[in-house]
C-alpha positions in Angstrom: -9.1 -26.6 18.7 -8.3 -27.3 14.6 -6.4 -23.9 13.2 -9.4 -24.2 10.8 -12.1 -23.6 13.5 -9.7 -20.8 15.3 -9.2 -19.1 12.2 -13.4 -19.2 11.6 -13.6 -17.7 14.8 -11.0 -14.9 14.9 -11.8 -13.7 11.2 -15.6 -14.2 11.9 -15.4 -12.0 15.1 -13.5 -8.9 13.6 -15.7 -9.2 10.3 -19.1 -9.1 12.7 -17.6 -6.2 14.6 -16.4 -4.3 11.2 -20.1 -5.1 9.8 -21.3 -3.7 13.4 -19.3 -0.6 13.5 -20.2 0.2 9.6 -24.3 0.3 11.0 -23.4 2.3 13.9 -21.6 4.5 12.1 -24.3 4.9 9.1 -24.2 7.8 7.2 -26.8 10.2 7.0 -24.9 13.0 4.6 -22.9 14.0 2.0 -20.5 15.5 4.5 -20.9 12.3 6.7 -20.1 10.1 3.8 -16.9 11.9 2.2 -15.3 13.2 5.4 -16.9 11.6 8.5 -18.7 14.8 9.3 -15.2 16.7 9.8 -15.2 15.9 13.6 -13.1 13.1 13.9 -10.6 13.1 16.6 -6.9 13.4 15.8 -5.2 10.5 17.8 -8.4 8.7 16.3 -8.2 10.1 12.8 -4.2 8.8 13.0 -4.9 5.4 13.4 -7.5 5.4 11.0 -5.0 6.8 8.5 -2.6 4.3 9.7 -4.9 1.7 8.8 -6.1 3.2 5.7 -2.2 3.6 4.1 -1.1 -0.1 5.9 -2.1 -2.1 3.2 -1.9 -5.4 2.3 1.4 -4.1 0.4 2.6 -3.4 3.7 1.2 -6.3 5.8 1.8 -9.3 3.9 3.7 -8.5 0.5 6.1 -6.4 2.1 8.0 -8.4 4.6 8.2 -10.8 2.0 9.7 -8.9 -0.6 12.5 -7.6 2.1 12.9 -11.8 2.7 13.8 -12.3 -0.7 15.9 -8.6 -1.4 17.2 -8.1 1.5 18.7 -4.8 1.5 17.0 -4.2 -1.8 14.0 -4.5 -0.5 15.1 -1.3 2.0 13.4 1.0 -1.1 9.8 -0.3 0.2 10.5 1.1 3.8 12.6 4.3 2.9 9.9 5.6 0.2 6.7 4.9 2.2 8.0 6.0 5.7 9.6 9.2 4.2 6.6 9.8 1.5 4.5 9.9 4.7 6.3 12.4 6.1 6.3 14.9 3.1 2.7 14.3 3.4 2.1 15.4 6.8 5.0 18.8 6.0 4.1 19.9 2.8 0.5 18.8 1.9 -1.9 18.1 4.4 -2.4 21.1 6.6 -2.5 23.6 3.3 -5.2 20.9 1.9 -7.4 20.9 5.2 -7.3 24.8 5.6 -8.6 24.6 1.7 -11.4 22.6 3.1 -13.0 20.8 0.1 -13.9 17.1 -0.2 -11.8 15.6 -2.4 -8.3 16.3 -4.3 -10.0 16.5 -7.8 -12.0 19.6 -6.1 -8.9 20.9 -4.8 -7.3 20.9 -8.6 -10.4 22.1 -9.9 -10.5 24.8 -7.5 -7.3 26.2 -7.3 -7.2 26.3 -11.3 -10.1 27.4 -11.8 -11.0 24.8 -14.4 -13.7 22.1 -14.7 -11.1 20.6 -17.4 -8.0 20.4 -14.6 -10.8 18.7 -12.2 -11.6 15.9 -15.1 -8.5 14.9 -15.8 -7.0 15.3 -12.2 -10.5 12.6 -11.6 -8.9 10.2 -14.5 -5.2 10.3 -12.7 -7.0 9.1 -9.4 -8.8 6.4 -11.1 -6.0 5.0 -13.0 -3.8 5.5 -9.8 -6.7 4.2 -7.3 -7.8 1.3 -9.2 -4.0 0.0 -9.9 -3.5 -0.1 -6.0 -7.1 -1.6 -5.2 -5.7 -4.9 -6.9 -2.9 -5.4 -4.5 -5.4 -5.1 -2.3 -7.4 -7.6 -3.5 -4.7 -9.8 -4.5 -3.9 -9.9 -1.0 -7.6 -10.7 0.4 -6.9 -13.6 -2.0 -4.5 -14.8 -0.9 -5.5 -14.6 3.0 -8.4 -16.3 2.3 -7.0 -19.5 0.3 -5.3 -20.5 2.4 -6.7 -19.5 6.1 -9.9 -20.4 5.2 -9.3 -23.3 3.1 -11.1 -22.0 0.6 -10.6 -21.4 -3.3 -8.9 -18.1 -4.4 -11.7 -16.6 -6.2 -14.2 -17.9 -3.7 -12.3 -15.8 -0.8 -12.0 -12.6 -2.6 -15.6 -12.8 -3.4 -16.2 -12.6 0.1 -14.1 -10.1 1.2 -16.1 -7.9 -2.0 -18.7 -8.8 0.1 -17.7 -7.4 3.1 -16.2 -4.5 2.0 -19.5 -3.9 0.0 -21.1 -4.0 3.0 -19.4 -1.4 5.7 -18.1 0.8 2.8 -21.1 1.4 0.9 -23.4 2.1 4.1 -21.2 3.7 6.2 -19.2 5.8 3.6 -15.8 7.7 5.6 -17.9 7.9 8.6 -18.1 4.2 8.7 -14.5 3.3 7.1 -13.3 5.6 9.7 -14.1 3.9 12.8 -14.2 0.6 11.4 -10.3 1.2 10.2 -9.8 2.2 14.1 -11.0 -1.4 14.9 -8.6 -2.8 11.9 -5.7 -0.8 13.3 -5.9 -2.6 16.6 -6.0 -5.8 14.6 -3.9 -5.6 12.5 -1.2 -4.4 14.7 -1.5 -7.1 17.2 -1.2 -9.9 14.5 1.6 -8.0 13.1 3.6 -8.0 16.4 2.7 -10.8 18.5 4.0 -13.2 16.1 7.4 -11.3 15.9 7.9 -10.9 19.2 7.7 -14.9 20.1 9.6 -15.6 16.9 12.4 -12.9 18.2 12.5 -14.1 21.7 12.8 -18.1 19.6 15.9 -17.0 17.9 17.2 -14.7 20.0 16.5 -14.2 23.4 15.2 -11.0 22.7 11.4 -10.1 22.8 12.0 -6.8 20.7 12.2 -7.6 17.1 13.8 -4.4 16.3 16.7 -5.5 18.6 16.1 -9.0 18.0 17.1 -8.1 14.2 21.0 -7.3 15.3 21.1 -9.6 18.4 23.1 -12.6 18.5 21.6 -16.3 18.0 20.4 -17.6 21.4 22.9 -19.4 22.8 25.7 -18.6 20.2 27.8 -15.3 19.7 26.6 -15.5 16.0 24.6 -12.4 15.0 21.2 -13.4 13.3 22.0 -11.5 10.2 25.6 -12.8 9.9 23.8 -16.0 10.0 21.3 -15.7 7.4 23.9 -14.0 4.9 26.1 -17.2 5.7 23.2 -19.9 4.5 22.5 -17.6 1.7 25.4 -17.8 0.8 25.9 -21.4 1.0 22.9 -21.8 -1.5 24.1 -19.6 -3.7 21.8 -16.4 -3.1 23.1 -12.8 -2.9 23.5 -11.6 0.8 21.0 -10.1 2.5 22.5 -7.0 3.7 24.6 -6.4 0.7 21.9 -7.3 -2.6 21.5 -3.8 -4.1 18.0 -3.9 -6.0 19.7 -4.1 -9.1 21.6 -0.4 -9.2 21.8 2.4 -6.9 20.4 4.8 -9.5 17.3 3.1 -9.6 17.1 2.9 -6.0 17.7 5.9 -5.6 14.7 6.7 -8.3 12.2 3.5 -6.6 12.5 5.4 -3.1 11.9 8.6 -4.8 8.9 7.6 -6.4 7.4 5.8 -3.5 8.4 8.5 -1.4 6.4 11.4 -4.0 3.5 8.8 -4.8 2.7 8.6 -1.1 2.1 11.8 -1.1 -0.2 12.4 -4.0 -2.3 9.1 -3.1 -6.3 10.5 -3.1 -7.2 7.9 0.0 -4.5 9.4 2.0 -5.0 13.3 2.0 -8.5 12.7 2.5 -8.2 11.6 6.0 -6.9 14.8 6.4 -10.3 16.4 5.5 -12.1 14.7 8.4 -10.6 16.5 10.9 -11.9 19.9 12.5 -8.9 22.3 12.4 -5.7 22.8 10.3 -4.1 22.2 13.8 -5.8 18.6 13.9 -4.8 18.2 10.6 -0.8 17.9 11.8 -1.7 16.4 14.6 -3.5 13.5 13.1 -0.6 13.1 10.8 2.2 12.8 13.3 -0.2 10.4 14.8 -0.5 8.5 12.2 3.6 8.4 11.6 3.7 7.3 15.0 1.1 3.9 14.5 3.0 3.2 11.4 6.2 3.0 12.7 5.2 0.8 15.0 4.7 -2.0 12.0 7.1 -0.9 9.5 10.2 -1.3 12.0 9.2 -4.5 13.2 9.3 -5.5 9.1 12.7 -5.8 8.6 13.0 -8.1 11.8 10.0 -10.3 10.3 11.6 -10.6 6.9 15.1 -11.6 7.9 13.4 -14.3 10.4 11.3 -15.7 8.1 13.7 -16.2 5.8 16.0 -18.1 7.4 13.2 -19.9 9.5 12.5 -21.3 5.8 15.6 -21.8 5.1 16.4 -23.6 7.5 13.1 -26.2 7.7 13.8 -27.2 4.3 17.9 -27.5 5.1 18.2 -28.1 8.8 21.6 -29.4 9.0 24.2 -28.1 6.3 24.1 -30.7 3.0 21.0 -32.5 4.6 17.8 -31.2 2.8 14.1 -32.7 4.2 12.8 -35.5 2.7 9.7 -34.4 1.2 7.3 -37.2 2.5 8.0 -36.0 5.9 7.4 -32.1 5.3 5.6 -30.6 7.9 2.0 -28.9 7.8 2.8 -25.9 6.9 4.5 -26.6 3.5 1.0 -29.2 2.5 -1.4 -26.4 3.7 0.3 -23.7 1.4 0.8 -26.3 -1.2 -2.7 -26.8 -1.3 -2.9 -23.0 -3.1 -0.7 -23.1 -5.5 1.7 -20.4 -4.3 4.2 -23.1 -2.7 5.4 -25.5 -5.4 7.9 -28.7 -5.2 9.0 -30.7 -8.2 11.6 -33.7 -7.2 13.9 -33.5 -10.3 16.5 -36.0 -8.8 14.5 -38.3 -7.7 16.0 -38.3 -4.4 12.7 -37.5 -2.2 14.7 -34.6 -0.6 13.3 -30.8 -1.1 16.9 -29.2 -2.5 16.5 -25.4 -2.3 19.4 -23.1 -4.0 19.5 -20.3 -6.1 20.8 -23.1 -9.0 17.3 -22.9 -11.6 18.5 -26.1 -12.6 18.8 -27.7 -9.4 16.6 -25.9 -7.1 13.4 -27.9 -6.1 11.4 -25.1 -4.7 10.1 -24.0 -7.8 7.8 -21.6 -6.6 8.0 -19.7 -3.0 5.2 -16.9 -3.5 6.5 -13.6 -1.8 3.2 -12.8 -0.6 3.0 -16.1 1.6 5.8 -15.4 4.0 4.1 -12.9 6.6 1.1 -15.1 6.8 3.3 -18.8 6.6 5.8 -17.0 9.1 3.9 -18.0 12.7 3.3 -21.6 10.8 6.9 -22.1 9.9 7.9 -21.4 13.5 5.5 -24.1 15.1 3.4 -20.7 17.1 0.3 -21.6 18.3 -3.2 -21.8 16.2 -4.5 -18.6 17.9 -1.2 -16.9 17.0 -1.6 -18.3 13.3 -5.6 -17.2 13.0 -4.9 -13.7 14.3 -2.3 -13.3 11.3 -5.3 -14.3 9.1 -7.5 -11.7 10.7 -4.4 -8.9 10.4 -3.5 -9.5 6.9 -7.0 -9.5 5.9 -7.9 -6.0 8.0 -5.0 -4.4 6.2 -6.4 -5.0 2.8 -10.1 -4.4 3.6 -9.1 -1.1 5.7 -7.0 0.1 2.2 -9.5 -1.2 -0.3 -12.4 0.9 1.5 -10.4 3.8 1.7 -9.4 3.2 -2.0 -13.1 2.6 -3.6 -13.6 5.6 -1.2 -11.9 7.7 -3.2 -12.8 6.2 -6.5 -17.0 6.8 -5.9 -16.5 10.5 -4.3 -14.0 11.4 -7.5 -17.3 10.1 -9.9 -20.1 11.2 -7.9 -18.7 14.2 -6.2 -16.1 15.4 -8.7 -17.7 14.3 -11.8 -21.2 14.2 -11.6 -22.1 16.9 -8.8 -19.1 18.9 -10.0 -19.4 18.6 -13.9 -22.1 17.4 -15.4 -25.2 18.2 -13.0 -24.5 20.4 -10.5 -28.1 21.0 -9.7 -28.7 17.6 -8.0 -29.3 17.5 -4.4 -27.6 16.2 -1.7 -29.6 12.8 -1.5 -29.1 12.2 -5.1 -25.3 12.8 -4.7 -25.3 10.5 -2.0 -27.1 7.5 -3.8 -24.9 8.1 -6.6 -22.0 7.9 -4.1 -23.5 4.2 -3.1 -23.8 3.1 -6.5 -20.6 4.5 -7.7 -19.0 2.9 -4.8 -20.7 -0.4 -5.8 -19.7 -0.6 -9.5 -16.0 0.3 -8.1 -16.0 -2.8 -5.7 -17.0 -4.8 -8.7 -14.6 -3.6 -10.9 -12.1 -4.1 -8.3 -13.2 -7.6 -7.9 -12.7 -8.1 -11.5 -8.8 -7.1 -11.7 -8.7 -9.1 -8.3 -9.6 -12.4 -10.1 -6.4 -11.8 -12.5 -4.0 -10.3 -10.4 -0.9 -9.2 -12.5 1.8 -9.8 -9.7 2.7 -10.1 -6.2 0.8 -7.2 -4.4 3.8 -4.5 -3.6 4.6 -4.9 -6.9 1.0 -3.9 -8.2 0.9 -1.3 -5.2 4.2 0.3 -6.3 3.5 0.8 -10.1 0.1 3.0 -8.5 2.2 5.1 -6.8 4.5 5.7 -9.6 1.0 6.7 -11.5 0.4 9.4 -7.9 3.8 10.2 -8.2 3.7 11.2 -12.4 0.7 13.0 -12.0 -1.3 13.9 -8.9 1.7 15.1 -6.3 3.5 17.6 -8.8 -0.2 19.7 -9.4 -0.9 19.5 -6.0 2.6 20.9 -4.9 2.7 23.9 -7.4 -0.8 24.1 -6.9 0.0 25.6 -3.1 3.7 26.8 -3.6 3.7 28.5 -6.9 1.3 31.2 -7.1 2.1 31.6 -11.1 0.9 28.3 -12.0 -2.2 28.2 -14.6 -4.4 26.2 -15.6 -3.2 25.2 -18.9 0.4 24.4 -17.3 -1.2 22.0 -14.6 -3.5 20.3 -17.2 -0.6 20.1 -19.5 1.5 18.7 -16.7 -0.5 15.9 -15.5 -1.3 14.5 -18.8 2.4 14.6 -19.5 3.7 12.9 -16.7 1.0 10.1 -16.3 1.2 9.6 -20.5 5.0 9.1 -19.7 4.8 6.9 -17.6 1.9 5.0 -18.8 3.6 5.0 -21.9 7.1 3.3 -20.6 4.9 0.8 -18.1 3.0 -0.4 -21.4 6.3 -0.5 -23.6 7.5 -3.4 -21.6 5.6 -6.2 -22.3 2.4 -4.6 -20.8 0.7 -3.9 -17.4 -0.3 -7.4 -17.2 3.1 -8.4 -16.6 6.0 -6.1 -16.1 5.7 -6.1 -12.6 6.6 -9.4 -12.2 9.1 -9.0 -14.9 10.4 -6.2 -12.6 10.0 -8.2 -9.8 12.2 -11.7 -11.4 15.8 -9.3 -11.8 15.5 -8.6 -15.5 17.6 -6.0 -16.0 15.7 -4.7 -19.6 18.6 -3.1 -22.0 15.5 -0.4 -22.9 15.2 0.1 -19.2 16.0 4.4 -19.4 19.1 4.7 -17.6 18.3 1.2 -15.9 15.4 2.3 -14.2 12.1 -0.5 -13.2 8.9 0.1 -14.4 8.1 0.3 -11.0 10.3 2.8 -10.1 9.5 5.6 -13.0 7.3 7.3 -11.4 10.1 9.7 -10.3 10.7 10.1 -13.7 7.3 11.2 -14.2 6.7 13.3 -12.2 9.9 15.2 -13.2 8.5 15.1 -16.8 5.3 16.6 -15.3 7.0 20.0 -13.2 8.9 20.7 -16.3 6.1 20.6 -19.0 4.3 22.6 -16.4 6.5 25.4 -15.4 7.3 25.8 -19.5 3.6 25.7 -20.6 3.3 28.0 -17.6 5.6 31.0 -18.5 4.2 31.1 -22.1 0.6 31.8 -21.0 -1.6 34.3 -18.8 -0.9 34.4 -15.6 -3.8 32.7 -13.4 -6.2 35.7 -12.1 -5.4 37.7 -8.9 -8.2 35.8 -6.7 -6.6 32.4 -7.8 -3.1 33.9 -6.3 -5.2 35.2 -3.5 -6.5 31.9 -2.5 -2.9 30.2 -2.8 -1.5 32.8 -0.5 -4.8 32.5 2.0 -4.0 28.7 2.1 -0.2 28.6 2.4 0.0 31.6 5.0 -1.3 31.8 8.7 -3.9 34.4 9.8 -1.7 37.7 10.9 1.8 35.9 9.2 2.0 39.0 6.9 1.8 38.6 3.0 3.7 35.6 1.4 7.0 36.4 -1.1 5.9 36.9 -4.4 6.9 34.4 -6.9 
């Protein structure tokens, strides 16, 4: 069977059962529609979660960003994996036992102020919405090229889709259906690694595949790959620092802190029905995403010098270009694989040498779903990477638009502006906020400004600035007001706004980021990207200051902290 009429079938089949799952799973309620009713299981609630924070950042673009970084690229895994966890220690039980929809509600809440709960709405959107178009940057790209179909056509579809089981089903439905996604998305992840593993080196364990020798040789795999990057003139893997250990130090912080303010995240928490469930569900979750995320560094080092080494596969000899195989035509075909012969040799040269190098464009986003090709695996193995790649962005985007609708509807409208509508009304105002997100998402799909961890790491430098600092001091420091966390947030996402735009605009730092410029405005050499951190320190300080030079918040508001942060019979909590 043609890859084309597998990949129909194995993307067709999950889409029908997603679609299937979103009906069965309709919901009836407000309750049902922002958190699933509050009766989902743990184990099932963690790989929902899993599903919903595996993006298409983390399927496709991040592999492929470790390819090309090497141990630059170790940011992406340190800050997400250890963001999670400060999740699951310091935030999700206390927001469960608080027992509110949303994090706006939270903020609102616990400072007692309708103003805190708008502008803690405009942080998610601005966060939320960035991230959705890494999302849809990566259906995008799934589609052109799986489905032989034109870019915008294929995210048009996947709109579709996601229209379809979000919109109807609400958390209810994106719960379930992001169990489902899980499954697939796993399987494509590791099935492909494990052959391509056991190919190089004998070993059917990527993760020990990754510091096994070469079969048949007493070469280790990465000694390998550093020697033929070397030989083209690239920076070792292991050794390429992502350009200063300052701002990797600041990148992994504000992934790390970003994680743990994202809206779509901490809701899962809410759709459990204990506190207990709550940390369950999240060391649950930890354990499904480590399943992917330490089989990531195997699949970028293997792809790369599977690449590598099609184009070059003796020393000195490159591949004449008439005889390329499939895989280099069918990704040709989209525009994110580009060859120009400037020596007229017919050969495809490849070095880090601008003026030499023939490969004038290797998409970063391409080498997950291109991996299984470039190895020769078989068509199923290929079309279940198409199916995986494209659950990982649907199950995010849902959860994302998710988050955008219930902020608007729940947060704003309910919450604001017309508190005396009824639960039916909120609901269809739910559905039609969801809908109007999904097509402004679309529209930032259609012009993507870079490669999708980049766009996915620049919204959680907006989490980091401005959600995660008011949600920390919201439940650890009983003293903070209202006026300090307003204050606060608006400072640190203003900040960091502010420095994003500086440099040449949203549009296109993240690539600029992303190309090595080292920027002599850059504050203290620190990425775009990566100033989050920076943010978010902007954002305690203003607070605490603002803080100490107004009233205190009222004793209920202290009460409340103390109710959330303390077990039943613990004794009182320390007075700040």
């Amino acid at each position: 069977m043609s890859l084309q009429a597998m990949t129909y079938i194995v993307v067709g089949f999950t889409f029908a059962l997603y679609i299937g799952i979103a009906i069965w799973a309709r919901a009836g309620s407000t309750k049902d529609f922002y958190v699933a009713g509050g009766g989902v299981n743990p184990v099932a609630n963690g790989m929902a979660t899993a599903a919903d924070w595996m993006s298409a950042a983390s399927f496709i673009s991040m592999a492929g960003l470790i390819a090309f970084m090497g141990y630059g690229g170790s940011v992406f895994l340190m800050g997400w994996t250890g963001g999670y966890v400060l999740l699951a220690m310091l935030l999700a039980p206390y927001l469960r036992k608080f027992g509110k929809f949303t994090v706006p509600e939270f903020i609102g809440d616990r400072y007692y102020s309708k103003a805190a709960r708008i502008v803690a709405v405009v942080c998610l959107i601005v966060a939320s919405v960035t991230y959705v178009i890494g999302q849809m940057k990566g259906i995008g790209v799934a589609f052109s090229r799986f489905l032989e179909v034109d870019y915008d056509i294929g995210l048009s579809i996947g709109m579709g889709i996601v229209f379809i089981y979000a919109v109807m089903g609400g958390m209810k439905g994106i719960t379930y259906t992001q169990i489902a996604q899980y499954c697939v998305l796993i399987l494509a992840y590791t099935i492909p690694a494990i052959f391509i593993s056991l190919s190089l080196t004998g070993n059917p364990i990527p993760q020990l595949g990754l510091g096994s020798t070469m079969a048949g040789t007493d070469v280790f795999l990465l000694d390998r790959l550093d020697q033929v990057l070397r030989d083209l003139g690239f920076l070792e893997y292991t050794t390429n620092v992502r350009l200063s250990l300052t701002n990797m130090f600041m990148y992994t912080m504000s992934l790390m802190i970003g994680t743990a303010g994202l809206p779509h995240v901490i809701i899962r928490f809410f759709t459990v029905p204990k506190v207990k469930d709550a940390r369950s569900s999240a060391g649950w979750a930890l354990v499904f995403i480590a399943i992917l995320y330490t089989t990531a560094p195997s699949v970028a080092a293997m792809a790369r010098l599977n690449l590598i080494e099609t184009i070059e596969p003796t020393p000195g000899e490159y591949m004449v270009y008439d005889e390329r195989p499939d895989w280099i035509r069918n990704w040709e075909a989209t525009g994110l694989l580009a060859f120009e012969d400037k020596n007229n040799d017919g050969r495809i040269v490849y070095s880090a040498d601008a003026e030499t190098n023939e490969m004038t464009k290797v998409d970063r986003d391409i080498m997950v779903l291109a991996n299984p090709e470039i190895a020769g695996l078989p068509n199923w193995v290929i079309a279940l990477v198409a199916a995986g790649g494209l659950a990982a962005a649907l199950s995010t985007a849902a959860g994302l638009l998710l988050a955008i609708s219930s902020a608007i509807s729940h947060d704003l409208l309910k919450g604001v502006f017309k508190p005396e509508i009824t639960e039916k009304q909120e609901l269809l105002a739910s559905r039609i906020a969801m809908a109007g997100a999904i097509l402004l998402a679309g529209y930032l799909g259609f012009n993507p400004p870079d490669f999708a961890a980049g766009t996915v790491a620049l919204a959680f430098g907006l989490a980091a600035s401005s959600i995660f600092p008011a949600l920390m001091m919201g439940i650890f420091y009983k003293r903070m007001n209202k006026e300090g966390a307003i204050a606060g947030m608006i400072a640190g996402l203003g900040v960091t706004l502010f420095y994003v735009f500086q440099h040449k605009g949203i549009m296109f730092i993240a690539s600029t980021a992303f190309l090595g410029d080292l920027s002599p405005n850059w504050f203290l050499g620190i990425e775009p990207n990566a100033f989050g951190a920076v943010g978010a320190i902007v954002n305690f300080a203003v607070a605490f200051v603002v803080a100490k030079l107004t009233a205190a918040p009222p004793k209920e508001i202290m009460d409340l902290v103390e109710h959330i942060r303390v077990p039943a019979g613990a004794g009182a909590a320390s007075a700040h």
